[in-house]
C-alpha positions as a Python dict, from the first residue, in 0.01 Angstrom:
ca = {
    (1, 'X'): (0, 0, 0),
    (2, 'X'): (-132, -315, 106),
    (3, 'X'): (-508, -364, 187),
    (4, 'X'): (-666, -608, 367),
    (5, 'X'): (-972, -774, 300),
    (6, 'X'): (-1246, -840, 615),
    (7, 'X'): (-1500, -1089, 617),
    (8, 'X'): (-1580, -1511, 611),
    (9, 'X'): (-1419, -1680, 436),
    (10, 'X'): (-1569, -2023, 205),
    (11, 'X'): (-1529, -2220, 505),
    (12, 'X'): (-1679, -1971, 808),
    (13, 'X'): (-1989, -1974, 629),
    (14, 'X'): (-2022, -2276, 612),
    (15, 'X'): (-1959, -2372, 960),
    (16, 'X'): (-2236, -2070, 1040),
    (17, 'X'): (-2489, -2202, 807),
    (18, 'X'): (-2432, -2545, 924),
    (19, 'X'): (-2474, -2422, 1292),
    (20, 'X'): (-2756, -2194, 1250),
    (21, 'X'): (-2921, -2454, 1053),
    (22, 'X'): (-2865, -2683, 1321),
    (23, 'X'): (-3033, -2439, 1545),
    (24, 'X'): (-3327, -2416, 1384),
    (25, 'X'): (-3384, -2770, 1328),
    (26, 'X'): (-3352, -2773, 1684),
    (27, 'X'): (-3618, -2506, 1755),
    (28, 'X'): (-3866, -2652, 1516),
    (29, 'X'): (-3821, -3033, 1694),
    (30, 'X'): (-3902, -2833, 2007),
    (31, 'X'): (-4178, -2635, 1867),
    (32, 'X'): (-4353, -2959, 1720),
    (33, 'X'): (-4316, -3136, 2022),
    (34, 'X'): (-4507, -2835, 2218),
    (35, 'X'): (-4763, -2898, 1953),
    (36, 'X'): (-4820, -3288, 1941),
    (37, 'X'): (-4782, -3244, 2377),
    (38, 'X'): (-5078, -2959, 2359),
    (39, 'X'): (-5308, -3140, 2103),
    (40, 'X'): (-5256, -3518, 2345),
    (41, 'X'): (-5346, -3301, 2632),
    (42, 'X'): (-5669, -3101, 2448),
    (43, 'X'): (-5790, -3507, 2342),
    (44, 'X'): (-5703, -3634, 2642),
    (45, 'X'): (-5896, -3396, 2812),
    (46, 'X'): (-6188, -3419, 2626),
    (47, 'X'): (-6209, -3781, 2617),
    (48, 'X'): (-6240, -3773, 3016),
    (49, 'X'): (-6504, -3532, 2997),
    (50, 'X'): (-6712, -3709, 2791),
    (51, 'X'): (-6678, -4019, 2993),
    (52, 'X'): (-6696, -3841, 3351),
    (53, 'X'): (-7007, -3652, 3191),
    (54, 'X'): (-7195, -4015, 3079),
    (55, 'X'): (-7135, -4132, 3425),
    (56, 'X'): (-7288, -3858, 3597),
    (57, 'X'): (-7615, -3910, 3405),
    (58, 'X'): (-7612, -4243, 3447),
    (59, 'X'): (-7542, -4299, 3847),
    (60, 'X'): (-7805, -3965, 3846),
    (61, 'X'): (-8092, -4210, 3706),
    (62, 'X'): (-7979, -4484, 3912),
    (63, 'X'): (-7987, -4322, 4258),
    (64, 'X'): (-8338, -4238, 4186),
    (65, 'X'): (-8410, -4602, 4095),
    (66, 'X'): (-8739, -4717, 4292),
    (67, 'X'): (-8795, -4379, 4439),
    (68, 'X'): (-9215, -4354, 4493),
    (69, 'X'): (-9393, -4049, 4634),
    (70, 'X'): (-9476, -4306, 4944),
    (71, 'X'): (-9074, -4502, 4958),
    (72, 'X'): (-9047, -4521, 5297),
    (73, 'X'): (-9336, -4732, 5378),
    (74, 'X'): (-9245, -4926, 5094),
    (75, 'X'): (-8904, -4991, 5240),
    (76, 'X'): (-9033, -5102, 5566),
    (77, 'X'): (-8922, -5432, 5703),
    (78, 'X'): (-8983, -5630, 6037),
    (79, 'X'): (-8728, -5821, 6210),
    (80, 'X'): (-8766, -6146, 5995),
    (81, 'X'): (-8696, -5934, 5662),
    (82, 'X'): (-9036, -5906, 5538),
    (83, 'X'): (-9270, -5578, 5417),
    (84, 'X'): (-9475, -5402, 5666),
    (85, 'X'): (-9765, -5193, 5613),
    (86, 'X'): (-9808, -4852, 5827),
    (87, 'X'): (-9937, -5071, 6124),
    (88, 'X'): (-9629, -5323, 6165),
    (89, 'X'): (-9868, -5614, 5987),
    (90, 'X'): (-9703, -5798, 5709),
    (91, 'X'): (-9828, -5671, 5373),
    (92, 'X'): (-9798, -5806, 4987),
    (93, 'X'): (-9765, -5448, 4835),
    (94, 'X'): (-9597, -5432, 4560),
    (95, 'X'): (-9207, -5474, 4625),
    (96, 'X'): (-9107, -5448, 4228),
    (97, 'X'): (-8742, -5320, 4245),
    (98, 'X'): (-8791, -5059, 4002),
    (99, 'X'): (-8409, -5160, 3880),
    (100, 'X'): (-8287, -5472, 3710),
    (101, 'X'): (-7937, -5550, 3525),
    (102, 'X'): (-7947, -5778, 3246),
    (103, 'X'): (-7667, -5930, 3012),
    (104, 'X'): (-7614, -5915, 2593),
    (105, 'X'): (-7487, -6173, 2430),
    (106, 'X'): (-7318, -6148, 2076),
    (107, 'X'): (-7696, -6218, 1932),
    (108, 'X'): (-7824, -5921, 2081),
    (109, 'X'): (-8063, -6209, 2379),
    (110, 'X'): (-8105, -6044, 2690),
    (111, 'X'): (-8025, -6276, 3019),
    (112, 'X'): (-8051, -6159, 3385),
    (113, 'X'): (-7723, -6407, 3463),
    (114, 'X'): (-7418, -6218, 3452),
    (115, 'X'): (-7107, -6296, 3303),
    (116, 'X'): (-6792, -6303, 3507),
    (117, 'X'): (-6547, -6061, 3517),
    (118, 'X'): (-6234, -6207, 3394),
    (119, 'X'): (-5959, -5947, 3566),
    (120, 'X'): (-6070, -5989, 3896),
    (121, 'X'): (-5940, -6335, 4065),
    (122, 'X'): (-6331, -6441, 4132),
    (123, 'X'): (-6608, -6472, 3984),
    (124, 'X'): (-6830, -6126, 4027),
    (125, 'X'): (-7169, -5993, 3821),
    (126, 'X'): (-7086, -5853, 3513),
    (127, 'X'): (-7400, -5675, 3355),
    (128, 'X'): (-7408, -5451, 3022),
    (129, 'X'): (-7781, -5336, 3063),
    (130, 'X'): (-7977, -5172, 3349),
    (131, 'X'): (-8340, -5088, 3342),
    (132, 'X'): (-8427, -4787, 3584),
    (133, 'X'): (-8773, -4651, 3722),
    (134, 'X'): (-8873, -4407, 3948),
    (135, 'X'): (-9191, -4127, 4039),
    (136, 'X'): (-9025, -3836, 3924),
    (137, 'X'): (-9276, -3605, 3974),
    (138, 'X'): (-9396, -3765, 4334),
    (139, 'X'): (-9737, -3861, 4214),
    (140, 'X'): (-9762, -4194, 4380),
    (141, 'X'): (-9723, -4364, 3974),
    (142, 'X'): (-9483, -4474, 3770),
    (143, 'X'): (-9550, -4398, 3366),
    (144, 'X'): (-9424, -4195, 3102),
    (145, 'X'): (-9080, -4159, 2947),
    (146, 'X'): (-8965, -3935, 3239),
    (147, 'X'): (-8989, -4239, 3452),
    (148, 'X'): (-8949, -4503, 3282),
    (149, 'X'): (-8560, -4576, 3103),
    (150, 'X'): (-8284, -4803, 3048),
    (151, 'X'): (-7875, -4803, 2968),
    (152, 'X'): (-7696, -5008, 2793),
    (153, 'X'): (-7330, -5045, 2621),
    (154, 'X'): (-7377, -5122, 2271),
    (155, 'X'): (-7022, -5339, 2177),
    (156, 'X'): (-7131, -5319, 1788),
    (157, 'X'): (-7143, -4945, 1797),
    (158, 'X'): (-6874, -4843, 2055),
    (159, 'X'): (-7154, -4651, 2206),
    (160, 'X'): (-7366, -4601, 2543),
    (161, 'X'): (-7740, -4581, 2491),
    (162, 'X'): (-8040, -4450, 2646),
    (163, 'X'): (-8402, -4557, 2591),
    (164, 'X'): (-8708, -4439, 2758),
    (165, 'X'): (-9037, -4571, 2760),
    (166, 'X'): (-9455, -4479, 2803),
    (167, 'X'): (-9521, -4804, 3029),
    (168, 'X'): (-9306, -5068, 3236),
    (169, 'X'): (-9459, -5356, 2977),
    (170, 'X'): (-9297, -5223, 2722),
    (171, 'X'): (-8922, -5165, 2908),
    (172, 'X'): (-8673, -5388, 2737),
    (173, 'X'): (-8258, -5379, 2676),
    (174, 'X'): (-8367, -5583, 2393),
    (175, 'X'): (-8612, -5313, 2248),
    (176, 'X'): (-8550, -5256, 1851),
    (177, 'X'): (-8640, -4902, 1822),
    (178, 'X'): (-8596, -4549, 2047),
    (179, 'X'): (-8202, -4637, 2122),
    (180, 'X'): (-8017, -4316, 2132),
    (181, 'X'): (-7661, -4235, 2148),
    (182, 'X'): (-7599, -4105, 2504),
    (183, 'X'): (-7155, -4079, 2416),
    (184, 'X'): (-6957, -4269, 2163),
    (185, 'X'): (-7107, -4267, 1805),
    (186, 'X'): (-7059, -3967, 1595),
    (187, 'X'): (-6832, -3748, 1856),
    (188, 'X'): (-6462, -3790, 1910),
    (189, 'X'): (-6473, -4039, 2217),
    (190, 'X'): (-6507, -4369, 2135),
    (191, 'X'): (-6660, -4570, 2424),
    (192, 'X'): (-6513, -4935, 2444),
    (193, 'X'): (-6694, -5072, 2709),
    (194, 'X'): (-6965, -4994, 2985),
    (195, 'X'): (-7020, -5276, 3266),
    (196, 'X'): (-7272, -5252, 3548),
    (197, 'X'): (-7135, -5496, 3901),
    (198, 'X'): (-7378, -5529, 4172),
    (199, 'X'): (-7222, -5569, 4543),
    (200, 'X'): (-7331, -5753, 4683),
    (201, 'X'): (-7424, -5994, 4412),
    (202, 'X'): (-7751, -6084, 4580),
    (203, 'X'): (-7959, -6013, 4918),
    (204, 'X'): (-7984, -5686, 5079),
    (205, 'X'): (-7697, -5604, 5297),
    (206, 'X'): (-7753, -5471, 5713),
    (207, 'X'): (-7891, -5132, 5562),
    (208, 'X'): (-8120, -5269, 5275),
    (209, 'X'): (-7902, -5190, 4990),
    (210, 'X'): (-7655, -5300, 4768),
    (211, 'X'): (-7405, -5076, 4565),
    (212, 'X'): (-7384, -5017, 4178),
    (213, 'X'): (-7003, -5027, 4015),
    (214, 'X'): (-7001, -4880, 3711),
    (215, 'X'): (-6685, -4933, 3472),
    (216, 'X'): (-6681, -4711, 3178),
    (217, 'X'): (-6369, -4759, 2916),
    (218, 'X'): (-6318, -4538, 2597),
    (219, 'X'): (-6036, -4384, 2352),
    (220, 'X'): (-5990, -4092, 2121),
    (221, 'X'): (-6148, -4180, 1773),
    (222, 'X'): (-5828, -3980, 1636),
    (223, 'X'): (-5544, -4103, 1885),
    (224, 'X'): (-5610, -4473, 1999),
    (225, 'X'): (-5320, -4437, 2229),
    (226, 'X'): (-5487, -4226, 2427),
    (227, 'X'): (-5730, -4455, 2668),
    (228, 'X'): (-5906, -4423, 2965),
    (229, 'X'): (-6080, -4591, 3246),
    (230, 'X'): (-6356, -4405, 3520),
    (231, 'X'): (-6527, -4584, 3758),
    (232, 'X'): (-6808, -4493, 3979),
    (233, 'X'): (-7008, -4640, 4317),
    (234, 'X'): (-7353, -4592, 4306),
    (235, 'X'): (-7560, -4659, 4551),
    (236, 'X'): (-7881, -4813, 4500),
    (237, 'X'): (-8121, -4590, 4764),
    (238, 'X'): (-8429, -4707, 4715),
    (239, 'X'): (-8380, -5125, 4659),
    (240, 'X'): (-8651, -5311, 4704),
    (241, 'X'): (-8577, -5651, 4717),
}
């Protein structure tokens, strides 16, 4: 009686294991990749909140620049360009700008020339600074740290800062102390550059203002692939100048 035996032989298992082995390397790859794909998205996503987020505060404070409880009389021109007071007569109120933009050098000097920016084919105002006041609480005065502020890029700490201060004497981008971490520093989202570019560069334009660019740049402290550049136009409501 013969009897016949069923199953793989040496060489059908291992054709299976190599195939199913293959399979599985195959599924892992796949796997990982949905991983790495998920984790760049998560980082990416965070880094442009963090940057969208810092410009929001930032253009916030600088719409309100020069904002008084009485603005529209201090806005008032004639013909020739030059303040009024409520009866058409020219005046010598006080005009102060309540905004200014100011360059850092390496040293840390503050300088109200700008630098040029070297992407664009001509020369344009570059700033890394901007000092910001306004009557927040419609009072006719300007003092306190709820009125008084400043933003600046700091290059040395991959950081934006914010500073506020009791009086206007005392507002400086070159201030030692009361510099706080606004984004960059100890999160994920390093910020690798902040630039402020006034347009026009000077004089007030047919409606009396002039428009704030602001150019933030910044990577994932974890992933420095992953980089990103937002850019916002402000404009400056209030300018006085």
């Amino acid at each position: 009686m013969l009897v016949s035996n069923k199953g793989f032989s040496l060489v059908e298992m291992l054709v299976a294991l190599v195939a199913g082995l293959l399979v599985a390397a195959a599924v892992t790859a796949l796997y990982a990749a949905v991983i790495r794909a998920n984790s760049t998205s998560v980082q990416l996503s965070m880094l442009n909140q963090d940057l969208q987020a810092t410009l929001n505060i930032v253009a916030r404070d600088i719409q309100r620049a020069g904002f008084k409880g009485d603005a529209a009389q201090i806005l008032a021109r004639n013909s020739d360009g030059d303040p009024i007071d409520a009866s058409g007569n020219v005046t010598t109120l006080d005009r102060s700008a309540m905004f200014s933009a100011f360059t850092l050098d390496a040293s840390g000097d503050m300088s109200s020339t700008p630098r040029d920016l070297q992407r664009l084919s001509v020369a344009a105002p570059l700033y890394d600074c901007v000092l910001i006041s306004y009557d927040a609480d419609q009072n006719g005065t300007i003092a306190g740290t709820a009125e008084i502020m400043g933003y600046r890029y700091n290059a040395s700490q991959n950081e934006v800062e914010f500073n506020s201060w009791d009086t206007a004497a005392d507002q400086s981008c070159t201030a030692t102390s009361g510099w706080l971490a606004l984004a960059g520093g100890i999160s994920s989202t390093q910020i690798t550059g902040l630039t402020f570019l006034l347009d026009p560069a000077s004089g007030a334009t047919d409606t009396g203002q002039r428009t704030l660019v602001l150019t933030i740049t910044g990577q994932h402290k974890q992933n420095s692939q992953l980089q990103l550049e937002l850019q916002r136009r402000v404009r400056l409501r209030n300018d006085q100048f």
